[in-house]
C-alpha positions as a Markdown table, in Angstrom:
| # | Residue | x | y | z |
|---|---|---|---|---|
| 1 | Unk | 8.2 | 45.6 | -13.5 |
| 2 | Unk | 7.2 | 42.6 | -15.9 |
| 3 | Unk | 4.5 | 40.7 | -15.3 |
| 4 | Unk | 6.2 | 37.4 | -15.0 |
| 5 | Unk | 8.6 | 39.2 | -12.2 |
| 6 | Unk | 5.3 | 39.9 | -10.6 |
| 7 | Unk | 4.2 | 36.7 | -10.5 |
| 8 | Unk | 7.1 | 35.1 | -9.7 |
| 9 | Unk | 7.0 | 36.7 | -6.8 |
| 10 | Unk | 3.5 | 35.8 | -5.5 |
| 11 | Unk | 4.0 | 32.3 | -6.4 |
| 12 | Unk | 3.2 | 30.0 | -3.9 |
| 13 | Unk | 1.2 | 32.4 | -2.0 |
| 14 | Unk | -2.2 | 32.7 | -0.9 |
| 15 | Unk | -4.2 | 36.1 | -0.1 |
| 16 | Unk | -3.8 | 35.1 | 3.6 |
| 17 | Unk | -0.2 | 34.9 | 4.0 |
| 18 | Unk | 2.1 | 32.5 | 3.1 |
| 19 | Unk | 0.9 | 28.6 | 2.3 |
| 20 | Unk | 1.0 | 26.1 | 5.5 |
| 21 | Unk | 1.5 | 22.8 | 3.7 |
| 22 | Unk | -1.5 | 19.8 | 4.3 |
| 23 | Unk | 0.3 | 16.8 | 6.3 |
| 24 | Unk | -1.4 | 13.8 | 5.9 |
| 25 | Unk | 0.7 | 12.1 | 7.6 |
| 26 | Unk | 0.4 | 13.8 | 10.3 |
| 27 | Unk | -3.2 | 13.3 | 10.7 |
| 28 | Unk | -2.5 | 9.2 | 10.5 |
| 29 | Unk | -1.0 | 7.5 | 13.3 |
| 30 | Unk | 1.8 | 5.1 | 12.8 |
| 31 | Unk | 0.9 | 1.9 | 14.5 |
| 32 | Unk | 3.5 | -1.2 | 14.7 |
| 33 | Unk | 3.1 | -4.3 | 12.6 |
| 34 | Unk | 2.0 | -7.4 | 14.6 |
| 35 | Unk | 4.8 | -9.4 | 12.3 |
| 36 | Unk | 8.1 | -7.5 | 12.7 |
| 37 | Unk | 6.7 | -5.1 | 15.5 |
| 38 | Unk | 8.1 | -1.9 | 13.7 |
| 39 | Unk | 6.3 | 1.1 | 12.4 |
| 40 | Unk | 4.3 | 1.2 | 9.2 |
| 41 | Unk | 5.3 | 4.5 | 8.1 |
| 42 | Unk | 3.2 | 4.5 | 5.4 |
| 43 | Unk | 0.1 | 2.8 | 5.8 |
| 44 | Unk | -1.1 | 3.3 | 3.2 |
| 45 | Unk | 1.2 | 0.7 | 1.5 |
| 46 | Unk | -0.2 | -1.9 | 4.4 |
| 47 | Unk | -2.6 | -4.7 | 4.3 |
| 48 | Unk | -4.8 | -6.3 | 6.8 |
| 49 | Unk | -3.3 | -9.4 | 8.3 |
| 50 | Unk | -6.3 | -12.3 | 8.6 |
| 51 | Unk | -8.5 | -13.0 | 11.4 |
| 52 | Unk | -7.5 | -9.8 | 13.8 |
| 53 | Unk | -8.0 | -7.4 | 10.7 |
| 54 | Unk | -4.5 | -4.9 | 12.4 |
| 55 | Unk | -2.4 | -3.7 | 9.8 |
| 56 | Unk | 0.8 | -5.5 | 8.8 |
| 57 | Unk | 3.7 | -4.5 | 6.2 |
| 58 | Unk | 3.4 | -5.4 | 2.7 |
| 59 | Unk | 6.8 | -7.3 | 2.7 |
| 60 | Unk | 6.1 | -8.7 | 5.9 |
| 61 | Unk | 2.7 | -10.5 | 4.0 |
| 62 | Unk | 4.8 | -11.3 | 1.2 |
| 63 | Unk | 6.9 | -13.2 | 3.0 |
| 64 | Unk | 4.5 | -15.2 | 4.5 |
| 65 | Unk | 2.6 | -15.9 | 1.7 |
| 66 | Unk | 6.4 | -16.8 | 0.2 |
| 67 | Unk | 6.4 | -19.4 | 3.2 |
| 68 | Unk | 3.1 | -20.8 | 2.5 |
| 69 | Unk | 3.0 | -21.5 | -1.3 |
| 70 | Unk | 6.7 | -22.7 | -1.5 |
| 71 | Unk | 7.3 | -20.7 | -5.4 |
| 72 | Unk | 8.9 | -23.8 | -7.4 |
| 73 | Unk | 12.0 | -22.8 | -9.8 |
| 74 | Unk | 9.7 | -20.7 | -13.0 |
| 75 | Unk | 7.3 | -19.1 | -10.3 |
| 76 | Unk | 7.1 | -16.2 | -8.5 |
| 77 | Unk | 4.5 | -14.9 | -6.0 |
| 78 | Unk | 2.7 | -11.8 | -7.2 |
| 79 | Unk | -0.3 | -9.8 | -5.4 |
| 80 | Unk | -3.3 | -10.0 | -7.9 |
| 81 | Unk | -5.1 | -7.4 | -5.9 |
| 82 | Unk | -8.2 | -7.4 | -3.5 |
| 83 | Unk | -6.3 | -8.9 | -0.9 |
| 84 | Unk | -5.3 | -12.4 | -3.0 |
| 85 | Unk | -1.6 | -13.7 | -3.5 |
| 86 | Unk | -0.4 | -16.2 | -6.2 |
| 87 | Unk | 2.1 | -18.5 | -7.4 |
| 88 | Unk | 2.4 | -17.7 | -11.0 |
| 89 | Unk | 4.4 | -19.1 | -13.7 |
| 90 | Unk | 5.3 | -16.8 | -16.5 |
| 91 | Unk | 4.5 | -18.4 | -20.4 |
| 92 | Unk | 5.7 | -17.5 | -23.8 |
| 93 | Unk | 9.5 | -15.9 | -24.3 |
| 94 | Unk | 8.7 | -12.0 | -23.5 |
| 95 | Unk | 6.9 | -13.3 | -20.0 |
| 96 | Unk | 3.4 | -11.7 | -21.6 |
| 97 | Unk | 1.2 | -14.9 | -20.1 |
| 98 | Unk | 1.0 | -15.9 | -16.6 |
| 99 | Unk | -0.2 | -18.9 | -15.4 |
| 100 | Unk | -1.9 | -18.9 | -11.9 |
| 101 | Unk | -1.1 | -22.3 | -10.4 |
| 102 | Unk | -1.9 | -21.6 | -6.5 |
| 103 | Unk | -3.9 | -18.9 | -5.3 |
| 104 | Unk | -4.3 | -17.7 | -1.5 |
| 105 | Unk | -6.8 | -15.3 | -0.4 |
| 106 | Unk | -5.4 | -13.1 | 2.4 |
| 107 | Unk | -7.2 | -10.4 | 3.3 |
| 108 | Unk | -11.2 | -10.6 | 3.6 |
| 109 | Unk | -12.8 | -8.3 | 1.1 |
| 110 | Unk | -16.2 | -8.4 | 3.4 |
| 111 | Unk | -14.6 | -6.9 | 6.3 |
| 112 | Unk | -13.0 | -3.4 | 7.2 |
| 113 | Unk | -10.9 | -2.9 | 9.9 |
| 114 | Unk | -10.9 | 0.4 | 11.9 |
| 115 | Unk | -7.6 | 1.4 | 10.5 |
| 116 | Unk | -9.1 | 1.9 | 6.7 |
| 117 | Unk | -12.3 | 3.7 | 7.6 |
| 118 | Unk | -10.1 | 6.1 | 9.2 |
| 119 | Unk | -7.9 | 6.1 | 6.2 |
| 120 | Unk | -10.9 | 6.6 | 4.2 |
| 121 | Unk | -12.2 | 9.6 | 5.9 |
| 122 | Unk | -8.5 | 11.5 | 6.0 |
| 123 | Unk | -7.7 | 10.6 | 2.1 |
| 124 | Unk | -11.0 | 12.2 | 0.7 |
């Protein structure tokens, strides 16, 4: 027997028996979104929605930033990242530049919701 046949074999294996796979998932819970009342599946794609701190869809924020800041014709909304939206407008011909004309700040960097901290603690 070769060695790579031999290792072939054991591939995937541990010394105990075969591998059980790790579902994070299934340690998280799938809670609804307050917006669209349908489950996040992946929450770790969600974001907080303001001033009850419960987890909401990305797309279903999106949208209501969309509502809110009314893009004009060159603009598009875009998430800048700790929990801001904008209305940008893209410069120069290869749409290297952006220009930030409004800015909202959705989600409050200062406090956690319960639904993170457990994230947290089941990520690490």
């Amino acid at each position: 027997m070769s060695p790579t046949s031999k290792n072939k074999r054991s591939r995937g294996r541990r010394r105990g028996g075969s591998r059980s796979p790790f579902r994070r998932k299934a340690l998280l819970q799938r809670p609804s979104c307050e917006i669209c009342n349908k489950p996040i599946n992946d929450i770790t794609t969600a974001i907080a929605k303001p001033g009850s701190n419960l987890p909401i869809h990305f797309e279903c924020a999106l949208s209501i930033v969309s509502k809110e800041l009314k893009p004009g014709n060159d603009e598009k909304i875009v998430y800048l990242g700790k929990g801001s939206f904008a209305a940008v407008e893209f410069k120069a011909y290869r749409r290297e530049k952006l220009v930030v004309r409004r800015q909202i700040a959705w989600e409050n960097v200062e406090e956690r919701g319960d639904w993170r901290i457990k994230l947290r603690s089941v990520v690490q």
